[in-house]
Each structure stands twice: as C-alpha cells, then as structure tokens.
C-alpha positions as CSV (number, residue, x, y, z in Angstrom):
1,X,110.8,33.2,44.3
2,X,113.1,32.3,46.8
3,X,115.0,35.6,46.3
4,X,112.4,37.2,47.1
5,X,111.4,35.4,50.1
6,X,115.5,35.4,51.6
7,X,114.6,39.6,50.6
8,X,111.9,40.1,52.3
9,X,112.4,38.3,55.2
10,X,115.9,40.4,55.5
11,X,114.0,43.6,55.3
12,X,111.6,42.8,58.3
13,X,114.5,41.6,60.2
14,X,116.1,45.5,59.5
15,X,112.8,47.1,60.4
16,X,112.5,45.1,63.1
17,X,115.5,46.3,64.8
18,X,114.9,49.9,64.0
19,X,111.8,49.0,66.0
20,X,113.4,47.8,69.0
21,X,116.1,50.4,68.9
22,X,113.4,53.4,68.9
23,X,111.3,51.2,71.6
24,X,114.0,51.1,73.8
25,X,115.0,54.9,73.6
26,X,111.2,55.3,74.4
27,X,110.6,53.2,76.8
28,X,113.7,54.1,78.9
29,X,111.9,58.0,78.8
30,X,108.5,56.7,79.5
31,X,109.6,54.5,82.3
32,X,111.8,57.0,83.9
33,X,109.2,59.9,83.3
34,X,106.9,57.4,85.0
35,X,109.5,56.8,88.2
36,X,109.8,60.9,88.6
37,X,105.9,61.2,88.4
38,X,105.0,58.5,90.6
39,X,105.5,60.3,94.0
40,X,104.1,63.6,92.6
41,X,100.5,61.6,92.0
42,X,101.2,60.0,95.0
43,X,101.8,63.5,96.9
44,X,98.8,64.7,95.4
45,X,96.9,62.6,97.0
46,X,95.3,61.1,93.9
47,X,96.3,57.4,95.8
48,X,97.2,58.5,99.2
49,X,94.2,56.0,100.2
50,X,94.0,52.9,99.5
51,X,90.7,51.8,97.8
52,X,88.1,49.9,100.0
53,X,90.3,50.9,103.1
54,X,87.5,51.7,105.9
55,X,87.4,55.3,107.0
56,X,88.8,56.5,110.2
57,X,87.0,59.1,112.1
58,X,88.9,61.9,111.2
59,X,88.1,61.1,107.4
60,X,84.3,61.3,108.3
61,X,85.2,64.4,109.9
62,X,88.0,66.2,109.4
63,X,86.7,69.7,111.3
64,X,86.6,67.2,114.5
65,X,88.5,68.5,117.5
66,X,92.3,67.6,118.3
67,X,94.3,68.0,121.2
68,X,97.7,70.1,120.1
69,X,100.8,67.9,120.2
70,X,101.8,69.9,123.5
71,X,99.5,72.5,125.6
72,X,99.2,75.9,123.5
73,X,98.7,79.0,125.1
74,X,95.9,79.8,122.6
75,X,92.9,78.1,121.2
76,X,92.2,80.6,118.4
77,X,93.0,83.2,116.8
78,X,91.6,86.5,115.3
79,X,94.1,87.9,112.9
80,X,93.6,91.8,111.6
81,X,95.3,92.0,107.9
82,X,95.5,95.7,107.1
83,X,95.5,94.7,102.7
84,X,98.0,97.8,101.6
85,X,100.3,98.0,104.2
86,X,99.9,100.7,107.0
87,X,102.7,103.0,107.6
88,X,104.5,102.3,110.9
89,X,106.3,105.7,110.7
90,X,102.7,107.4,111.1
91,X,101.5,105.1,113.6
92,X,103.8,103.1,115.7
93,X,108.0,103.4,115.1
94,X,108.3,107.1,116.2
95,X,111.4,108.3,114.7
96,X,112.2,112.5,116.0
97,X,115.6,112.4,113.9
98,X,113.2,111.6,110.8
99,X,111.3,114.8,111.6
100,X,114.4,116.8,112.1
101,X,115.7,116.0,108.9
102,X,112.2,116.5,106.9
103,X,112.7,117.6,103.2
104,X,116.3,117.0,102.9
105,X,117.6,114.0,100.3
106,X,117.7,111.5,101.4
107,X,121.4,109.7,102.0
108,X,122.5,107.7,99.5
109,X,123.7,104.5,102.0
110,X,119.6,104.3,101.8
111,X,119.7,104.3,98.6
112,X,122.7,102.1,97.1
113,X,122.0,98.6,95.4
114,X,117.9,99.2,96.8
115,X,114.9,98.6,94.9
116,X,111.9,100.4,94.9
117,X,108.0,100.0,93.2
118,X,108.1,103.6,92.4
119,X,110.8,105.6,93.8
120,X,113.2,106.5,91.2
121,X,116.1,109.4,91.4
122,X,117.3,111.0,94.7
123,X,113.8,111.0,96.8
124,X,113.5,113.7,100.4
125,X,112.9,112.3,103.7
126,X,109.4,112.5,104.7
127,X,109.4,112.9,108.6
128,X,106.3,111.6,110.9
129,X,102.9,113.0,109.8
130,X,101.4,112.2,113.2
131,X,101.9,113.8,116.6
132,X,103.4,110.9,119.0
133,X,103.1,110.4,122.9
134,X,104.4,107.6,125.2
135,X,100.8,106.0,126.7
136,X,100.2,103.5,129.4
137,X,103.0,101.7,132.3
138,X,104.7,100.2,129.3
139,X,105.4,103.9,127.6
140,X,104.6,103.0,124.2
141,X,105.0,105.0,121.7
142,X,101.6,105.6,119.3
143,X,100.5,108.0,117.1
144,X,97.3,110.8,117.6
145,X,95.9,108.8,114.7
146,X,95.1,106.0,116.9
147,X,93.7,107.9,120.5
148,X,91.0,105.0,121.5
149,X,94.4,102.7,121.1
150,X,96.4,103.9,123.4
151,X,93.7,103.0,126.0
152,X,95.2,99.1,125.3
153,X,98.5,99.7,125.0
154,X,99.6,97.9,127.7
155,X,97.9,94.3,126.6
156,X,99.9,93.8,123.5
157,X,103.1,93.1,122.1
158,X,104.8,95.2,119.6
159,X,107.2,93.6,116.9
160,X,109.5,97.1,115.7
161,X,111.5,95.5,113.3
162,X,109.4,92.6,110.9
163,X,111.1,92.5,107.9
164,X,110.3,90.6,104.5
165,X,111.6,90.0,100.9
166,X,108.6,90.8,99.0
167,X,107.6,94.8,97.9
168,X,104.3,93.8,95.8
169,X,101.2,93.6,97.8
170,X,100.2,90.2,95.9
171,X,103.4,88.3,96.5
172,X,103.8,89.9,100.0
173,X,100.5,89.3,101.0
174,X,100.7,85.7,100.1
175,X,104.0,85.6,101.6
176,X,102.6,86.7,104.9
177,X,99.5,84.4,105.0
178,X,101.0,81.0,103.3
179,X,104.5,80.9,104.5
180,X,105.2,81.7,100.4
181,X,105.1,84.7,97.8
182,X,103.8,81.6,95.1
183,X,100.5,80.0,94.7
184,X,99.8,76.8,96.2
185,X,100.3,77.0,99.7
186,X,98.3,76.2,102.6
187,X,97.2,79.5,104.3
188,X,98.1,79.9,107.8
189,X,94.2,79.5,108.8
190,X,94.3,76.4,107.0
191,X,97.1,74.8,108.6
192,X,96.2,75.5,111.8
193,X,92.1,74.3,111.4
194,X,94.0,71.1,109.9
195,X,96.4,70.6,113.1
196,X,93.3,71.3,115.8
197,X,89.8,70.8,114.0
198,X,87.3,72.7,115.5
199,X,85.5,73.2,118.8
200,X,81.6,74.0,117.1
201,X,80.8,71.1,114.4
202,X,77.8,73.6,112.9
203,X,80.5,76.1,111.7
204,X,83.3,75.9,109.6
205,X,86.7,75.8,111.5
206,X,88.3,79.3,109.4
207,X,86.2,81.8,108.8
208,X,86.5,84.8,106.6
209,X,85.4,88.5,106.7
210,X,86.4,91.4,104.8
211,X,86.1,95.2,104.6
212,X,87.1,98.0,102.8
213,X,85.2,97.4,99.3
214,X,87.5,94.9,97.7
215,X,89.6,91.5,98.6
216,X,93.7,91.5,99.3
217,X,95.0,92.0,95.8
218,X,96.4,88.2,96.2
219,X,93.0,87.2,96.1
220,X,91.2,84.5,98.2
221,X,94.2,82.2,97.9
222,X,95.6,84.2,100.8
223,X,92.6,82.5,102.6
224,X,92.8,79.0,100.5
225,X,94.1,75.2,101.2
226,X,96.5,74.8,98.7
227,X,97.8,71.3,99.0
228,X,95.8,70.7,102.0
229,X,92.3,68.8,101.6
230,X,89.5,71.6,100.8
231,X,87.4,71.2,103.4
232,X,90.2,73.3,105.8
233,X,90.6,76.3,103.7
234,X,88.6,79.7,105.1
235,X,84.8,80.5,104.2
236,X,84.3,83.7,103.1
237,X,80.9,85.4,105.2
238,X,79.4,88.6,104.3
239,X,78.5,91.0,107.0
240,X,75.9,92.2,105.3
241,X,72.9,90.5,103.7
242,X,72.9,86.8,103.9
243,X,76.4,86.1,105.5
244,X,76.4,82.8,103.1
245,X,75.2,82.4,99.7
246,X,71.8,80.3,99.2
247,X,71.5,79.4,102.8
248,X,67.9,79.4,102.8
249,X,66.4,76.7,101.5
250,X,64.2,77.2,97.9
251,X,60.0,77.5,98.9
252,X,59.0,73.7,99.0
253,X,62.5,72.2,100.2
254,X,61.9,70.8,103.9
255,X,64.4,70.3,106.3
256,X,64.0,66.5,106.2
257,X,64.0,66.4,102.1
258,X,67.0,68.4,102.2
259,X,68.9,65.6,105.0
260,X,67.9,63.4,103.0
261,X,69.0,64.3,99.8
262,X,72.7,65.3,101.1
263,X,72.5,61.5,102.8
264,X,71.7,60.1,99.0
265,X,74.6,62.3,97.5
266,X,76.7,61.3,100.1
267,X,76.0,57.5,99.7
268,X,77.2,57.8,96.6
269,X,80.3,60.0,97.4
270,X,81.8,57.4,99.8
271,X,81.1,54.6,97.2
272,X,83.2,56.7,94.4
273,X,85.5,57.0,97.0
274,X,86.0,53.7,98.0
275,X,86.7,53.2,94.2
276,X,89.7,55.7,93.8
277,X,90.6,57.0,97.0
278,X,90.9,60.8,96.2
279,X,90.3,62.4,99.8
280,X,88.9,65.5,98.1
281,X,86.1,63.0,97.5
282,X,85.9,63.1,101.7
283,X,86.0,67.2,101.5
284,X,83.0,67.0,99.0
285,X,81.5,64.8,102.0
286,X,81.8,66.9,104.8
287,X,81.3,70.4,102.9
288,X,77.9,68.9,101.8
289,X,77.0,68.1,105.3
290,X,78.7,71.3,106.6
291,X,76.5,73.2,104.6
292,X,73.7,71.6,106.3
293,X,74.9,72.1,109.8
294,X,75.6,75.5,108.8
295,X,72.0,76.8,108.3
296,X,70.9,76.1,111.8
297,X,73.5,78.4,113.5
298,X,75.5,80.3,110.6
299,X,72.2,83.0,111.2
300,X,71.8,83.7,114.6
301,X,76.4,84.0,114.9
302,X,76.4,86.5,112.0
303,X,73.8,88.3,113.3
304,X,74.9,91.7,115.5
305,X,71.1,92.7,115.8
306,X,70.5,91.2,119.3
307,X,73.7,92.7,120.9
308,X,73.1,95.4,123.4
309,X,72.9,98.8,122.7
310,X,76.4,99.5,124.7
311,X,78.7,96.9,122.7
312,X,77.5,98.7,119.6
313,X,78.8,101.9,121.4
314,X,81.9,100.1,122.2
315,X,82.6,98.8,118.8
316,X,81.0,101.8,116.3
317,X,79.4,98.9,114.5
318,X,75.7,99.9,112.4
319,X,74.1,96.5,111.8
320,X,73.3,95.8,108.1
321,X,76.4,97.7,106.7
322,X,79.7,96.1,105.8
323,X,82.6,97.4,107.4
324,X,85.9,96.7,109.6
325,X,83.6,97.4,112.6
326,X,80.8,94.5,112.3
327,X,83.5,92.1,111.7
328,X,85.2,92.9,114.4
329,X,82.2,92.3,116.2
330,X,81.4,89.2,114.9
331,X,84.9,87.9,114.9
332,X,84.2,87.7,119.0
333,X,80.8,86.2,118.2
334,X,82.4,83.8,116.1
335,X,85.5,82.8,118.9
336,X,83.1,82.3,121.5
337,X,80.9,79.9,119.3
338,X,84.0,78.2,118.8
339,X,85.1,78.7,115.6
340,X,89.4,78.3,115.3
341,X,90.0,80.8,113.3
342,X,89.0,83.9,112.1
343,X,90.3,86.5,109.4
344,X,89.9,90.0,108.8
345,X,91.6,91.8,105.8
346,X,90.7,95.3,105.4
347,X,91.6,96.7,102.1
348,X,92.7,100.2,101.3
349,X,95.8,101.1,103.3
350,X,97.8,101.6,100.2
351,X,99.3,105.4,100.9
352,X,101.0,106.2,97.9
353,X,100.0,109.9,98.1
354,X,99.1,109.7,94.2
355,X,95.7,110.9,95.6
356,X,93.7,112.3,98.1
357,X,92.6,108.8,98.7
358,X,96.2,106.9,99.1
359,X,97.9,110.5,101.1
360,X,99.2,110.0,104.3
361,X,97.7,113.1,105.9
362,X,94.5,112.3,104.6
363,X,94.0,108.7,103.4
364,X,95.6,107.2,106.0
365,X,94.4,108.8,108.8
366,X,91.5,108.0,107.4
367,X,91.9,104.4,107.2
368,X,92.7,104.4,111.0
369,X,89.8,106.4,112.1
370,X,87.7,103.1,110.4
371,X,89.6,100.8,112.8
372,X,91.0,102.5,115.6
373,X,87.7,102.2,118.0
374,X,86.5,98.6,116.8
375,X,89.8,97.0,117.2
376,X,90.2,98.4,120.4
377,X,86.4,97.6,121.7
378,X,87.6,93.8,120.2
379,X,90.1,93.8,122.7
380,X,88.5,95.2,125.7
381,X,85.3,92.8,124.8
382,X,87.7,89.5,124.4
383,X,88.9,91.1,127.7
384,X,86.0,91.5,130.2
385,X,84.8,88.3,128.6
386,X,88.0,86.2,129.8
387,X,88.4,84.8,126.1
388,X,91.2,87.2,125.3
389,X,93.4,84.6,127.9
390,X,92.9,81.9,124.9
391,X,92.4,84.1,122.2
392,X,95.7,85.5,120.2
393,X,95.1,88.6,118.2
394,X,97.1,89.5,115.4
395,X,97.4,92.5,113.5
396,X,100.0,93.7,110.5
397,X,100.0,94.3,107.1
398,X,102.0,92.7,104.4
399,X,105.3,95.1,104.3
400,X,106.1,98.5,105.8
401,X,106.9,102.2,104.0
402,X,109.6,104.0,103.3
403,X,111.0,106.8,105.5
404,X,111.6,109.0,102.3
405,X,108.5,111.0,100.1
406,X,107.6,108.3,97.3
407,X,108.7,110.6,94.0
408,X,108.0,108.7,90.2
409,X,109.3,109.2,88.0
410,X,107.6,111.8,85.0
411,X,104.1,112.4,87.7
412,X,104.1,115.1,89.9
413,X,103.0,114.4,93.2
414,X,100.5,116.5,94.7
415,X,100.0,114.3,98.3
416,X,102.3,113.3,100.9
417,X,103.0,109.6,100.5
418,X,105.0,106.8,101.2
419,X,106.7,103.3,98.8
420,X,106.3,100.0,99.4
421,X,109.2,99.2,102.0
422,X,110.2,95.1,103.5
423,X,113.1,96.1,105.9
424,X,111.4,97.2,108.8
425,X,107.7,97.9,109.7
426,X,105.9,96.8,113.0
427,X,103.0,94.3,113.8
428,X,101.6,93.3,117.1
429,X,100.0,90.5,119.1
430,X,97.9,90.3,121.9
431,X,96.2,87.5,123.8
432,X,96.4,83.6,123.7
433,X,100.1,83.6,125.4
434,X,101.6,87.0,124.3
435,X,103.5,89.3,127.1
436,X,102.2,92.0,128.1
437,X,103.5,95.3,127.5
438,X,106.4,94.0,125.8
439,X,108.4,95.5,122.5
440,X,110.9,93.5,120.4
441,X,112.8,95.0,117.8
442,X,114.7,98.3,117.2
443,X,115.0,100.1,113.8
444,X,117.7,102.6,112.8
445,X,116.8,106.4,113.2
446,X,114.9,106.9,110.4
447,X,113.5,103.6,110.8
448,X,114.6,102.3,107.4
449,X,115.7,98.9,108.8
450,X,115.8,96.5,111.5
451,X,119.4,97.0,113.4
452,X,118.9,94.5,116.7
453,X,116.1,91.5,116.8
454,X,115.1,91.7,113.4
455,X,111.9,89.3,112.9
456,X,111.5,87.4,109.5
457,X,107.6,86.2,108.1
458,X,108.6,82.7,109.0
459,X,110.0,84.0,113.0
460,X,106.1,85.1,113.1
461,X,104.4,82.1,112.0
462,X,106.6,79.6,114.1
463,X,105.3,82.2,117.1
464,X,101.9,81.7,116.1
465,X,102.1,77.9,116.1
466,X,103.6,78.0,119.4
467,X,101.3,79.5,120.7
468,X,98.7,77.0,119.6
469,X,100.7,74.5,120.8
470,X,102.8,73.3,117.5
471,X,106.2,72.6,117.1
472,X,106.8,74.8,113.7
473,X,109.4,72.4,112.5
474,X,107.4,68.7,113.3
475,X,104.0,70.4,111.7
476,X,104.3,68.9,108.3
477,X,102.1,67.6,105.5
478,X,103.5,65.5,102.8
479,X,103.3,66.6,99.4
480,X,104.7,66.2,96.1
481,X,107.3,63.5,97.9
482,X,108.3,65.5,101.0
483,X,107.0,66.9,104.0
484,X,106.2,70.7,103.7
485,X,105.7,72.9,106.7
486,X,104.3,76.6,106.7
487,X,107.8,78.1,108.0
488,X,109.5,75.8,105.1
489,X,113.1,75.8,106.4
490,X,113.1,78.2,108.4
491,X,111.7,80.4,111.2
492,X,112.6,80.7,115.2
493,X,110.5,81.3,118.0
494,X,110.1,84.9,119.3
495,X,110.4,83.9,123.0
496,X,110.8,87.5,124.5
497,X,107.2,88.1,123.8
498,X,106.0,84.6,124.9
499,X,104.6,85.5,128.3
C-alpha cells in the first residue's frame, strides 16, 4: 500500500511539472500577445475614455465649430471628383509635338520597365482630340471641349504635373480622397469636419452628392471616417426625390413624440456610455439628434425649386433630375448654409475607347458637355456672391491618361481611347486662398510625365489643409498606438499657388 502511495504521489509530481512547463510557454504567449494588443484596443478607442468621466462639450457635440490652429484662407470647400479620370491631353496640357507625331509608335524610353492596365505590345501616339486656344490675361491653355470654361480661366489655379502611384480607379480613388490606396482611412472631408466642426448645427458638417448613375468604383469609403468617430464621415443626399432617406416622419409621429423619443434613446445611450466608454457610443448620440435637426432645414437647402429662373440659366440645372448640374447648385446652397464640406463625384469619365461610350471623340466630350456650364456658373455664383473669397474649389480626377492609343491585347479597337496613366495629369483650384491665374507644373512634350514641379497626392492634401488653416504635419489623430495624419509622412506645401 505504501508503494503505491510513494507511486502515485511521484506520478502527480511528473504531471505536475509538465503542467507548469506547458503553462509557462503559454502564459509567456498570452501575456506578450496581451502587451502587443493592448495599445491596438486602446487606439481603437474601445477605452480611449475613461468610464464615468463627465463629458466635455465637444463629446456632446462633436459637429460644434472650432477655430483652425492658425487663420486659414478658406472656410470650406467644394471639391469636384471627376470618378474615371478625365484626359488632360483633351482638355488642359496642350501638347502640338503630340499632334505632330500622331500614329507613329510610340518610343520605347516611354515604354521601358512601365506598366499599364491594358496596353500591351508597341502602342501609337494618340495626339490631342480637341482644338486648343490660349484664353483670358493668364493665356491658359484649354480645350474647345470646355468653351463656357474658358470664361474663368483667370480665377483658378492649374496643377500640370500631379502625379500618383496608383493606375486602378479603386485604389487611386481612395488614394486621392484618404491620403491611402487601402481601406480604413479617414477621408479628406472627414478630417477636415473633425479639425473645424461646422458653422450650421441643423446639417451635417460633410455632405455628399453624386452624378453620373453610379458611385466612385472605391465605393462610399472614399467619402467614409475610417478610424475617425462616425459622426464625421460625409452623408450621402440625393438630388432627386427625398434628398435623405425616411425624413418625413410616419402619419401619427408628432414632432414632440419624436424629441422625445430620441431624448429617451439617448438617456440610455450616455448611460451605456458611461459604462464602457466607446465614443462611437457619443456618434450614435449626436447622429440621432442630427437626424432630428436635419428635418427642419435638410428640405428647404436641397431644394433648387425656389431659385430664380436666371441661376437655372446659369447653371443648366432641371429641378427633380439627378445630375452634375443640380449638385452643383446645391453645393453653393449648401456652403452658404454653412455646411464645411461638400463632395461631388461624377462617375463615367473612364475613356477607354472600347466603346462609343468610353471614346475620346465621343464619350468624353460628352462627359464635358455635362459639366462644362454648371461648374463654371458654380464659380461665377460663389463669385458675385463673395463666398468664393472663403470658399476653395477643387476639381481632378484620380490619375491622368496616356499620350499613346490604349491597344489590348487580342480586341480590336474600334474608338479612339486613352490607359490609365499616374505620371502626369492636371487638377486645379480656385477660391479660399488660391492665386489667381497661376500654373504650376510642366510636363515633357508629349505630356507623359512631370519634368519640373512635379506635385505628389500628399503635396495636394497638405495645400488643402493649409488653406483651412492646418499645419499638415501637427494634424494628427492617434490610432492603433501612433498618431496618423492624412499626408502620412509626407507631403509639402504648394506655395506658388498660395495667393
């Protein structure tokens, strides 16, 4: 009996130690797993409040206005996203050697260690599709596609040579708006409603409007948060119909009932909150009573009804349809209401040449007939009503196109058309700061790439927050264990077109 007792006792003692042996090898993982993930819950902001902690006025209101860290130039902004990418060589980079050498091959120093989305082989130039004449004091150059244009020439800024890294719209587009070709990112619109709140507390701070029959082909996360608290990322309206989903009330819901109700919800909103301290709790606060706000003047803003007969001469607009011409519209509507910012992305500027649709004599003419009188009636209106002083204008797509015929490989093509291209395609500003009549940027002769002050996504964006009043490199949000910053690492200030 004792034998077995001295055994038994010697077998525990073994198991016991292969217990603590595979304990320790697991607790050392756990517990260092749990030292990398702590500041990554921490960064999500899953504790970035303490619980109980009273709220400060900016967590009741987040959309509240702010004064910028220094005195911006601009107090919002109206930026014109053409979703496809526009062809500079048809509209603003005028290029007469391109044209000379029209349906020769193209040189193989183009060519050499490039990638393309469809080119493959030895493509032919393509020259200039459009007829181009120098217009205004400034002698811009722009294209015949563009005539009502030209008549504004002088009051912007051109940007010749905007180059990125990215030759897929999704990617490029995200690139363009977030500072990143990933998900995740805080949209510009975003950062900047987060850095300055908002002027009108009955509308949201970023507001949304698109055209052209579909959304960027990055979806609404061009127009999202990301890391940022909810309540700043854009809200999408409709320019037709009701410009927000269920913003009447249901037959029997009264105005007190429904102030009422939102201030039960609410109650118990900030009570959850006060238990776990997730500030997307806050968002759901102020979306709920945003929403409420929102129905008293979200319907008379969107509505272009009441304008005068000669601003709907000036913009093209026909109330009750969707298009790039209403939004324009309402985008100045919406600025001098006081909303921060607003976006327009117009999709369908894609000019492949694959179809009559996507050609470059065709389609993309086009595509500029549908803009070239409302964005230029958005100027002259921002204009004569002294908001274009504080109002910076923006307009670009997410790359540029190629100076060579797009050719794939195995299809015939049967319309002239151009390939995705990030070395060198132009943008412009206008407004809020910008000089007047001023061009940065020179490309090469057949405007295939930058060759003297070359502009990079992140130069734009540090411009941008300038001009609101930002210092691009001290704008930061922590997340994830380190402040992040829409320019990331990089970016410089484009101070030859800072007026």
């Amino acid at each position: 009996m004792k034998h077995l007792d001295k055994l038994f006792q010697e077998l525990s003692q073994q198991q016991l130690e292969k217990k603590t042996r595979r304990h320790f090898l697991m607790d050392c993982v756990s517990k260092m797993g749990g030292l990398a993930l702590a500041p990554l819950m921490f960064g999500c902001g899953l504790e970035s409040k303490p619980k109980g902690l009273e709220l400060s006025q900016r967590d009741l209101n987040p959309l509240a206005p702010l004064p910028p860290p220094f005195r911006g130039k601009a107090k919002s902004i109206i930026y014109l996203h053409m979703a496809g990418a526009p062809s500079q060589l048809e509209l603003f980079d005028y290029k007469p050697e391109l044209a000379k050498y029209h349906n020769q091959p193209c040189p193989e120093s183009l060519l050499e260690g490039r990638t393309f989305a469809f080119i493959r082989g030895v493509p032919n130039l393509l020259g200039p599709q459009a007829n181009f004449t120098q217009k205004g004091e400034s002698g811009a150059w722009v294209s015949d596609f563009l005539p009502h244009f030209s008549q504004v020439i002088d009051d912007v800024a051109f940007l010749k040579a905007v180059h990125t890294d990215q030759f897929n719209h999704g990617p490029a587009q995200l690139f363009m708006q977030t500072g990143s070709p990933r998900l995740g990112r805080p949209s510009l619109g975003s950062w900047v409603t987060y850095g300055l709140g908002t002027e009108n507390q009955n509308l949201p701070g970023f507001v949304v409007l698109t055209s052209g029959g579909k959304t960027p082909d990055a979806g609404k996360s061009v127009w999202g948060s990301g890391f940022l608290p909810s309540v700043y990322q854009g809200v999408q309206c409709r320019s037709k119909g009701d410009p927000v989903l269920y913003l009447q009330d249901p037959d029997g819901m009264s105005r007190d009932m429904k102030k009422n109700l939102i201030s039960a919800i609410n109650d118990v909103n900030k009570e959850e909150f006060n238990q776990y301290g997730d500030p997307e709790i806050l968002a759901r606060i102020n979306q709920y009573e945003m929403a409420y706000r929102m129905q008293i003047e979200v319907p008379e803003v969107m509505d272009i009804n009441d304008e005068p007969e000669y601003i709907h001469e000036l913009y093209g607009t026909q109330p009750g349809k969707e298009s790039f011409a209403n939004n324009c519209l309402l985008a100045r509507k919406l600025v001098e209401k006081g909303v921060r910012v607003v976006q327009l992305y117009d999709w369908g500027w894609d000019s492949h040449g694959t179809d009559h649709d996507g050609s470059i004599d065709m389609g993309l003419r086009n595509k500029c007939r549908e803009i070239d009188r409302p964005m230029t009636a958005l100027l002259l209106d921002l204009k004569q009503r002294g908001l274009l002083e504080d109002t910076l204008v923006v307009w670009g797509g997410e790359f540029g196109r190629t100076p060579m015929q797009e050719n794939r490989e195995g299809k015939q093509q049967s319309f002239l058309g151009r390939d995705h291209h990030g070395d060198a395609f132009t943008m412009w500003m206008a407004g809020g700061g910008v000089k007047k009549g001023a061009s940065y940027g020179i490309t090469d002769d057949f405007g295939f790439s930058g060759v003297d002050e070359r502009v990079s996504v992140h130069d734009i964006h540090a411009t941008i927050l300038h001009l609101m009043g930002f210092d691009h490199e001290q704008f930061t949000y922590d997340f994830q264990g380190r402040p992040f910053r829409l320019t990331d690492v990089e970016g410089e200030l484009i101070r030859k077109i800072i007026a």
